[in-house]
LOTIMI-143298 format. One line per 8 residues: number of its first residue (from 0); their letters; for each residue x, y, z of C-alpha. Coordinates in steps of 0.1 Angstrom, whole numbers. Layout:
# residues N
NUM	A	X,Y,Z ~ ... .
This chain:
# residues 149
0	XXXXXXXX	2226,1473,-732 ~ 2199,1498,-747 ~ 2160,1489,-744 ~ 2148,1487,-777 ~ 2124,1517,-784 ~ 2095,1524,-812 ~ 2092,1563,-812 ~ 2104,1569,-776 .
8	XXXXXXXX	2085,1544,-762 ~ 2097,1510,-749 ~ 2087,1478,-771 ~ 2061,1452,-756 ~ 2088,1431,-750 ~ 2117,1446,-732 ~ 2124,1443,-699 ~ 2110,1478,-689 .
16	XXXXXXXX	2076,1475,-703 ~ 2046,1464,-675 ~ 2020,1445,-691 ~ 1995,1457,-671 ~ 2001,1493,-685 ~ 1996,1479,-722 ~ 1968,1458,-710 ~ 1948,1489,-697 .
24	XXXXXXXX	1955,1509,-727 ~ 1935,1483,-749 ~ 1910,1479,-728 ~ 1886,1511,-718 ~ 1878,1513,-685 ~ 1848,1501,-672 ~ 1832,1533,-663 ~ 1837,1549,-700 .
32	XXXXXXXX	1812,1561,-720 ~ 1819,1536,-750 ~ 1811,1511,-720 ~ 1779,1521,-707 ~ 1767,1536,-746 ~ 1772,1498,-754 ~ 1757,1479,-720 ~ 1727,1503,-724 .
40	XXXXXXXX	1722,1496,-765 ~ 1728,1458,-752 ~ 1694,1466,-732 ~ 1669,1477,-756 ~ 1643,1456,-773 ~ 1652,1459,-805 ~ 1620,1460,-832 ~ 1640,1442,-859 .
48	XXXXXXXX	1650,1414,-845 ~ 1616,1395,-850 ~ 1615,1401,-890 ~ 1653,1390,-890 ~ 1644,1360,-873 ~ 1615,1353,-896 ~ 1638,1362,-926 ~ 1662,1336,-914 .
56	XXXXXXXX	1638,1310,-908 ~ 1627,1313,-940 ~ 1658,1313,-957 ~ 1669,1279,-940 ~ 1635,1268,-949 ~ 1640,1273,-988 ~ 1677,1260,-984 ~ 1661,1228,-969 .
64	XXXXXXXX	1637,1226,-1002 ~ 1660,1229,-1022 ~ 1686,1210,-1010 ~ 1664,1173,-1010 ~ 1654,1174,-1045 ~ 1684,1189,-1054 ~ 1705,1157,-1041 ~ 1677,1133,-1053 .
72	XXXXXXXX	1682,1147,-1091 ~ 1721,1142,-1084 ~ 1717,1106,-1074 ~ 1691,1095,-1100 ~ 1712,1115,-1125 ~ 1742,1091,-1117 ~ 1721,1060,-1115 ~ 1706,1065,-1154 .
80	XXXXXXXX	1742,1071,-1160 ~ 1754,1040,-1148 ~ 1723,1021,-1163 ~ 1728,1040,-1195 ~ 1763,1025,-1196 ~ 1758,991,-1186 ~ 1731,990,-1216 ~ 1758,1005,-1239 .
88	XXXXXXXX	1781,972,-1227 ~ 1756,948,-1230 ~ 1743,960,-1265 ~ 1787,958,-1276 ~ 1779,919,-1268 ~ 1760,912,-1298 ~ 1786,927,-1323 ~ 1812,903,-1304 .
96	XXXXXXXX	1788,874,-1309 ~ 1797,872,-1345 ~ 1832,867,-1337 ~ 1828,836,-1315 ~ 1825,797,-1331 ~ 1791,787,-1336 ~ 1786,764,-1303 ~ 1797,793,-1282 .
104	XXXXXXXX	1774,819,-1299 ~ 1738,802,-1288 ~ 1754,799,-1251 ~ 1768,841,-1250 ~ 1733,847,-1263 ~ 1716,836,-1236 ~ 1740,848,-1212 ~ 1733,883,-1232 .
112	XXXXXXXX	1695,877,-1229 ~ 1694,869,-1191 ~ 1717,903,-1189 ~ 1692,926,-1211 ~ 1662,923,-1188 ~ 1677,936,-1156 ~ 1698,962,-1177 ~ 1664,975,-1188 .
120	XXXXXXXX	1646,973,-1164 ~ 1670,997,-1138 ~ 1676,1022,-1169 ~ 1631,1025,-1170 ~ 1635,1026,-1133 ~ 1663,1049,-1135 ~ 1646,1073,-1155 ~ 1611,1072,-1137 .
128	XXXXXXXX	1631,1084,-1107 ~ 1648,1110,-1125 ~ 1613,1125,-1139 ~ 1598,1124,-1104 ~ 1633,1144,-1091 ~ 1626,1171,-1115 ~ 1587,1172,-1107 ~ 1600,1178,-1071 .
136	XXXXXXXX	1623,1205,-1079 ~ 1599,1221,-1101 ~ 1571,1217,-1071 ~ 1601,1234,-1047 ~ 1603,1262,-1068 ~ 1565,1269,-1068 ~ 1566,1264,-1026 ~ 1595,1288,-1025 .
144	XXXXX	1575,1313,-1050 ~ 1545,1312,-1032 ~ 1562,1315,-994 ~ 1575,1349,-1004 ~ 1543,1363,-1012 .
């Protein structure tokens, strides 16, 4: 049986290949000059390395401004949404009042009335907290502007 070869040279995995041989060939030894150029550059103080670190900071501290009002918009976005629809509902009531007998109508009214209030009141709410979510991503813009300068 024939050791399989790649140019004249055994394969990694037949039986006459060592791995330490391989193993040493990827590896440079440890008194090479790619060695000690990179120990030696691992030593210096490097002057950059502050204003990177700055750079960074700032960058996660703009990500972090943005982020919170960014999520607040989302949610108060989806609650005037839901609000929104629940008002739409309630207002389809009163065209299917017409359609009921004349005992039931008075009763569905004031089931409709009692509904109305609180439907209201969380789309005003709703709202409200969707202004102030803009107002804070407009003030994050301004706090991101002026941290640049």
């Amino acid at each position: 049986m024939s050791v399989p070869r790649s140019r004249g040279k055994p394969l990694l995995g037949s039986a006459q290949s060592s791995p330490a041989r391989y193993q040493s060939q990827l590896r440079p030894a440890p008194v090479s000059l790619v060695v000690k150029a990179v120990n030696k550059y691992g030593r210096q103080h490097h002057a950059k390395s502050t204003s990177y670190d700055k750079t960074k900071n700032i960058f996660l501290f703009v990500h972090k401004i943005y982020s919170s009002p960014t999520l607040q918009f989302r949610i108060t976005n989806y609650q005037a949404l839901m609000a929104d629809y629940n008002h739409t509902n309630c207002s389809k009531f009163i065209t299917f009042i017409e359609h009921l007998p004349e005992e039931q109508c008075k009763q569905f009214q004031s089931v409709i009335n009692k509904c109305q209030l609180p439907v209201r009141s969380s789309l005003e709410a709703s709202l409200d907290a969707t202004d102030t979510a803009a107002c804070s991503i407009a003030t994050a813009v301004v706090l991101c502007q002026t941290c640049w300068l």
